[in-house]
N, C-alpha and C positions, 0 to 999 in steps of 0.2 A: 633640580627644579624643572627644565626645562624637556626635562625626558616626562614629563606628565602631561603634554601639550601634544595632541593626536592632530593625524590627519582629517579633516570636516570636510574637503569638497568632496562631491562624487559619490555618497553612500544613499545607501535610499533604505529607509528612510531620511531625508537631510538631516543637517546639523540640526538641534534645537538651540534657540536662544542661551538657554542652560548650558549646553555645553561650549557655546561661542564664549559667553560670559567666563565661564570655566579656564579654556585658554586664554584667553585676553588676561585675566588675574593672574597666571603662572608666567607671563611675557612681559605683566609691568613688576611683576616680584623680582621677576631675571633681570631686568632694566636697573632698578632700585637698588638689588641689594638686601630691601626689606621681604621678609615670610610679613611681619605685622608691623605697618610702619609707627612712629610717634603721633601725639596725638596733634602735635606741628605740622606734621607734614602729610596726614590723613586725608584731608579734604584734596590736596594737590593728587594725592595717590588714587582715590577714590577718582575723581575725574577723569584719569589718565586711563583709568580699567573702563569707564563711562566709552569714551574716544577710542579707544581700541577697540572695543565691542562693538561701536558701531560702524567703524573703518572694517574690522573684518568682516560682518554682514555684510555691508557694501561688496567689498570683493567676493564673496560665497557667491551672492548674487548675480555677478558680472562674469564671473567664471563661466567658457564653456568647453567642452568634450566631445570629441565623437566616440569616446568609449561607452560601456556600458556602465552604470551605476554598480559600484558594487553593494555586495547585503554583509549588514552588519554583525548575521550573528558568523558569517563564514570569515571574516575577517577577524574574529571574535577567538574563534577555533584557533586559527593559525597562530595567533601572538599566544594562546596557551600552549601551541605544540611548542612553539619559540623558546618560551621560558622552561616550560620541561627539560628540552636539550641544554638551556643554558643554566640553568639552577638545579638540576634533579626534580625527582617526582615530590609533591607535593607532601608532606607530613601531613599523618591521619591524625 
């Protein structure tokens, strides 16, 4: 689960909202236990991804660097050369 949870600071274009959301639900799933919780314990879960989402914006926010931004779609390349190396070539 937790290997679906990317790096957000420092890219430029930023993170979007959607993608903070994105990680934050793969962090309280990892937390939990649950892919889909019960319907007991949904509203606690649902919140939990509420409060992460907004604790990480906070920190994206607060974040700084004297590096340079990087772009997203060369970072993009790179985890495709990644997985080439480690999976083989793609099936056509």
């Amino acid at each position: 689960m937790c290997r679906n949870i990317k790096t957000l600071f420092n890219f430029e274009p930023p993170a979007t909202p959607d993608e903070v959301h994105a990680a934050s639900l793969q962090f309280v799933r990892k937390l939990s236990g649950f892919t889909k919780p019960s319907k007991a314990n949904q509203a606690a879960f649902d919140a939990a991804v509420v409060e992460v989402s907004a604790t990480a914006r906070q920190l994206l926010e607060n974040l700084t660097t004297q590096a340079q931004p990087r772009d997203r779609e060369v970072e993009a390349a790179k985890a495709r050369v990644r997985a080439e190396k480690r999976f083989g070539s793609p099936t056509a």
